[in-house]
C-alpha positions in Angstrom: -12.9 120.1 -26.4 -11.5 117.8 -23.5 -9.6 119.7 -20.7 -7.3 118.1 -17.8 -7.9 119.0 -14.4 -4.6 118.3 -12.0 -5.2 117.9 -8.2 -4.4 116.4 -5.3 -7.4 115.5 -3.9 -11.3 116.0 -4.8 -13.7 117.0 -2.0 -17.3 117.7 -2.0 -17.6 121.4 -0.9 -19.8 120.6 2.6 -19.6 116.9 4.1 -18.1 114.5 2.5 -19.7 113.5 -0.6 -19.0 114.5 -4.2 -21.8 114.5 -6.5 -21.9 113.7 -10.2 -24.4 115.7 -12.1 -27.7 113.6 -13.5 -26.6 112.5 -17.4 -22.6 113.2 -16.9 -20.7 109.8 -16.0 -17.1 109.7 -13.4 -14.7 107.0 -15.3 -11.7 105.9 -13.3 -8.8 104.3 -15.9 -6.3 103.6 -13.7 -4.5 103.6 -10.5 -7.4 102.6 -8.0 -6.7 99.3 -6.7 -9.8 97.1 -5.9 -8.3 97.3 -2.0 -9.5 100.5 -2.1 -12.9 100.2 -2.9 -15.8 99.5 -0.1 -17.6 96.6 -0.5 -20.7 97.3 -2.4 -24.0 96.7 -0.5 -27.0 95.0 -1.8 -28.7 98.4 -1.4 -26.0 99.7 -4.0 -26.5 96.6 -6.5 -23.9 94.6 -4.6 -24.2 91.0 -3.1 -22.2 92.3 0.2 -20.1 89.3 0.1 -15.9 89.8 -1.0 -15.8 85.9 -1.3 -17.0 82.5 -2.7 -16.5 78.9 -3.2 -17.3 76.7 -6.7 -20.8 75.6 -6.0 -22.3 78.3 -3.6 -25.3 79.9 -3.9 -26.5 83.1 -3.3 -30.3 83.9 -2.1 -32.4 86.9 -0.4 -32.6 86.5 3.3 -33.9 89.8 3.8 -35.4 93.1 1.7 -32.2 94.0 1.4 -29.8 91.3 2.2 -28.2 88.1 0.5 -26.7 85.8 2.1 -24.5 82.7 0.7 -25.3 79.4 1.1 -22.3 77.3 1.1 -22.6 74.6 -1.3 -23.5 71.0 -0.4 -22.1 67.5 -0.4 -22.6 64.6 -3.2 -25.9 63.7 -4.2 -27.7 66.3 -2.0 -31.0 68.1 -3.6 -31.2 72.2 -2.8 -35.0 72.3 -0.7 -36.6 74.9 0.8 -36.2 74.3 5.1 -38.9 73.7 7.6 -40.1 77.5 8.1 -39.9 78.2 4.6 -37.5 81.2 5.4 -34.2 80.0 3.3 -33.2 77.0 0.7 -31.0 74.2 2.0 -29.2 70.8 1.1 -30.4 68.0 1.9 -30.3 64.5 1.4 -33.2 63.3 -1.5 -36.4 62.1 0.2 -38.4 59.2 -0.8 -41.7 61.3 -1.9 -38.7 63.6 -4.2 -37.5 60.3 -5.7 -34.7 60.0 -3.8 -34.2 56.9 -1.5 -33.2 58.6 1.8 -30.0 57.0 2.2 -26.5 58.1 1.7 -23.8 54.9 2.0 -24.3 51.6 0.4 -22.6 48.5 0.7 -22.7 45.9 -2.0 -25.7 43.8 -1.6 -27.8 45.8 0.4 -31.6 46.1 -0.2 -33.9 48.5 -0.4 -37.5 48.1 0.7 -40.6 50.0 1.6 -41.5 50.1 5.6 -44.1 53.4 4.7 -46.0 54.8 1.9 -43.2 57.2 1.6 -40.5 55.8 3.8 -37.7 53.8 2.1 -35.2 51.3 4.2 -31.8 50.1 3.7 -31.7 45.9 4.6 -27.8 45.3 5.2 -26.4 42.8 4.0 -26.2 39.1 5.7 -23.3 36.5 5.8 -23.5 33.7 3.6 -25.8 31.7 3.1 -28.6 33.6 4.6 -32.4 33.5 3.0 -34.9 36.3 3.0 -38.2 35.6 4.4 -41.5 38.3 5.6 -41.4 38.9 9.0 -44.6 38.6 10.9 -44.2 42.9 10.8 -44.4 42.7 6.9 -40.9 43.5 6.7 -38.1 41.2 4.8 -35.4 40.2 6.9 -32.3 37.6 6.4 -32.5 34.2 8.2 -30.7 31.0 8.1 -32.1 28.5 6.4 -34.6 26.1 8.2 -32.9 22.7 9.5 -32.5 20.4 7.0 -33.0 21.8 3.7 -30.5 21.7 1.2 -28.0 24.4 0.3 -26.8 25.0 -3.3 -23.0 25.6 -3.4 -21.6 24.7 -6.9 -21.7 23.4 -9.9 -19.3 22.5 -12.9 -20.1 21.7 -16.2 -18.1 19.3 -18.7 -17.5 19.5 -23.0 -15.0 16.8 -23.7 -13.3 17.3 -20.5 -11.4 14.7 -18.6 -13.1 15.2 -15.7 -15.6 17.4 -13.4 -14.3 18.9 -10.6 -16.2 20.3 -7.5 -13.9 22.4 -5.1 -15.9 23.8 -2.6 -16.3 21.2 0.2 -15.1 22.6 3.7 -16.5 22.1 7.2 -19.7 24.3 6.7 -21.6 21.1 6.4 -21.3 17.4 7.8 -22.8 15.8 4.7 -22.8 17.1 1.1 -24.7 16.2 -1.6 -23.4 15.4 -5.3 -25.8 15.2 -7.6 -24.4 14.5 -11.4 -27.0 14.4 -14.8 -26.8 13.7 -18.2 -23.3 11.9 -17.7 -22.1 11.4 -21.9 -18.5 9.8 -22.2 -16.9 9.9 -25.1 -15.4 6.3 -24.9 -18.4 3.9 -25.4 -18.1 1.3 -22.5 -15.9 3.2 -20.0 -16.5 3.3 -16.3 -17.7 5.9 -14.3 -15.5 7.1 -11.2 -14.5 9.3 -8.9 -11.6 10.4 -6.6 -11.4 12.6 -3.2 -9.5 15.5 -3.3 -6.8 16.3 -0.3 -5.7 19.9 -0.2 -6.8 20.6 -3.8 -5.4 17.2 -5.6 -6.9 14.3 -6.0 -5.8 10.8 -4.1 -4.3 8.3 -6.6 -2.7 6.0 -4.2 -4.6 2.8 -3.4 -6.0 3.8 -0.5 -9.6 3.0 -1.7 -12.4 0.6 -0.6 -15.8 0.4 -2.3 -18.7 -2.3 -2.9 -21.6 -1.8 -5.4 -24.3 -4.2 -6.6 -25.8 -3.5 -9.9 -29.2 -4.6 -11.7 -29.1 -4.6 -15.0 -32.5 -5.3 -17.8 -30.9 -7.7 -19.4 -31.7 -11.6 -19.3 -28.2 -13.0 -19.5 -27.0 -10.4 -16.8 -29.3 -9.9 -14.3 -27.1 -8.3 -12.2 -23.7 -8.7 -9.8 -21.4 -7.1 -7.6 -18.1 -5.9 -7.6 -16.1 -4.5 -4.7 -11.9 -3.8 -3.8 -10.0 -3.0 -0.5 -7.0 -1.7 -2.5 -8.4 0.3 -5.3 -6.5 3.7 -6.5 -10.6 4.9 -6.8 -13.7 3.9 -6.2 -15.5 2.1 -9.3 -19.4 3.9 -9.6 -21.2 1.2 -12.1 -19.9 -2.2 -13.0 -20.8 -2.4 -16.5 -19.9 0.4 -19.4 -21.4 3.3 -20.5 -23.1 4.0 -23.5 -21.8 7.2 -25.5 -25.0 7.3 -27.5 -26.7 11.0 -27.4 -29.7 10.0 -26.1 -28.1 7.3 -23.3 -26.6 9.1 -20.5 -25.9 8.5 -17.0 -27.1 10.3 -13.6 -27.1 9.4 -10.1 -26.5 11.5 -6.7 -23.6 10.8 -4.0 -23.4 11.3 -0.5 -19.5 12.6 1.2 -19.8 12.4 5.0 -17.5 14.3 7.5 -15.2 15.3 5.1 -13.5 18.1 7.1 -13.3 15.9 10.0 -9.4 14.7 10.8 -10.7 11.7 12.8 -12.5 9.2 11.1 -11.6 8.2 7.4 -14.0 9.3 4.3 -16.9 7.3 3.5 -19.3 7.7 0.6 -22.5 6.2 -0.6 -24.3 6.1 -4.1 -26.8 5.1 -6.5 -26.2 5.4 -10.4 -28.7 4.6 -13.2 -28.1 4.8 -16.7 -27.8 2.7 -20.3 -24.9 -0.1 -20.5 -22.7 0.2 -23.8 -24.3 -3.2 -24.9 -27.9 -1.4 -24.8 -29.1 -2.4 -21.6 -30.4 -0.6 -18.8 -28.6 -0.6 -15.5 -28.9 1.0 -11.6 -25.9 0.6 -9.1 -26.0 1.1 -5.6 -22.9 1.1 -3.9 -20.9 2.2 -1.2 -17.0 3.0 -1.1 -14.2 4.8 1.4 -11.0 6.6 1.2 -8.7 5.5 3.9 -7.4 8.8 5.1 -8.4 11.2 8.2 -6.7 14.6 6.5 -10.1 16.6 5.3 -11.2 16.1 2.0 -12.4 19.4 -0.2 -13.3 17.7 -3.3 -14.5 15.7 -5.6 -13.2 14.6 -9.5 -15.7 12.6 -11.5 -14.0 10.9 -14.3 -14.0 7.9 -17.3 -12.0 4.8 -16.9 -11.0 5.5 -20.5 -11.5 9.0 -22.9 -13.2 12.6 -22.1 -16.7 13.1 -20.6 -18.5 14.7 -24.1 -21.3 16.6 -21.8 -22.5 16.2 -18.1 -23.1 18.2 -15.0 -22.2 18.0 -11.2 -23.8 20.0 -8.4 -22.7 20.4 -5.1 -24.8 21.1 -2.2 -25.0 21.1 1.8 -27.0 19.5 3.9 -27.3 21.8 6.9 -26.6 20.7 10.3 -29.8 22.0 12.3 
């Protein structure tokens, strides 16, 4: 039968401690606020800590003691520290798998300077190659004088023209290389037209002279040349629209960022007349203007180019 005992307080008959027989069990149900209760040691059962934060951790630093190890940062890996006395984060090494870095920028590199050492290559400007160093090392150079640097490219499906845009004052001379030229008029004439500030130049302002060779015995060949032309003219005769007939040929744009001197060009083209012949032009040609030029527009005298391909390159300066 349960019984009630009313008091005001309970205290252990000597000292101050109040014992609870072996087997019996004190319940509290109400009325003790958690402010009143010690914190319970690790001795008792406890952790001796009245506080946390999402992600610590709690481990053993003594017999009898645990402390909290406040949790780490992104991407960190919990490891046991240098005198093996207590866990720690820290950042992943190369022999755990990790790479031993913490910030990236896009376009860095990664290589090996160790057997478990990993190294972060930054990033160069533009136009930069990567080359062994005499270390055994990679590292960014610029490219050696003279080579030539790819820039662009455009491609053309039944397109009335190809444009390259990418001509600035990086380079003195720039290369355009064009392949597999198909129009889609049989006969029409390959040109081409500067570009000023994005659009092309269509006022006569054009000089050019070409000779041409052609395989044919009636035409053996010829010139033909303007001082007031509203473009410059890249082969005399036609092209063929045949599949298997179309036209390539390189030209070279000099000093086009210079505001001096006016634009000069030079080419060669090679490729099957519409009347079945063979033909190769070599010409030369001028745009009468010192603003800087920043492009190039490859086009047909008449129709669409069906298929073709420009590419634009730099010749560098040292």
């Amino acid at each position: 039968m349960a019984s009630t005992i009313k008091v005001d307080k309970i205290e252990g008959s000597t000292g101050s401690t109040v014992t609870v027989p072996t087997g019996q069990t004190f319940t509290v149900t109400d009325g003790l606020a958690i402010g009143s209760l010690p914190t319970i040691t690790v001795a008792k059962g406890g952790t001796n800590t009245t506080s946390y934060t999402a992600g610590d951790v709690l481990y053993a630093s003594g017999a009898t003691t645990l402390t909290k190890l406040a949790k780490g940062t992104a991407e960190q890996v919990l490891s046991m520290n240098a005198g093996e006395t207590a866990p720690e984060w820290t950042t992943a090494a190369p022999t755990a798998g990790g790479t031993g870095q913490t910030t990236w920028a896009t376009g860095d590199l990664l290589y090996a300077n160790g057997s478990n050492t990993l190294t972060k290559l930054t990033k160069p400007g533009s136009t930069m190659n990567l080359q062994m160093t005499s270390a055994g090392v990679p590292s960014w150079v610029a490219p050696a004088g003279g080579a030539f640097t790819f820039i662009d490219s455009a491609a053309a499906s039944t397109s009335a023209s190809i444009d390259v845009d990418s001509i600035d004052s990086t380079y003195d001379v720039y290369l355009i290389q064009y392949s597999q030229i198909r129009p889609a008029t049989d006969g029409s004439y390959s040109r081409i037209r500067m570009k000023v500030g994005g659009t092309a130049v269509t006022s006569s302002d054009y000089r050019y002279g070409a000779t041409w060779f052609s395989s044919s015995g009636s035409y053996p060949g010829g010139t033909t040349r303007s001082d007031s032309a509203t473009e410059i003219v890249l082969a005399y005769n036609g092209s063929s629209d045949a599949a298997a007939e179309p036209k390539s040929g390189w030209i070279w744009l000099y000093s086009p960022s210079s505001t001096s001197v006016w634009k000069n060009v030079s080419w060669q083209d090679v490729g099957m007349q519409h009347d079945g012949f063979l033909y190769s032009t070599l010409g030369a040609g001028l745009l009468e203007t010192t603003s800087a030029v920043d492009g190039i527009s490859f086009f047909q005298s008449s129709g669409d180019i069906t298929s073709g391909n420009i590419r634009l390159y730099g010749l560098t300066n040292s």
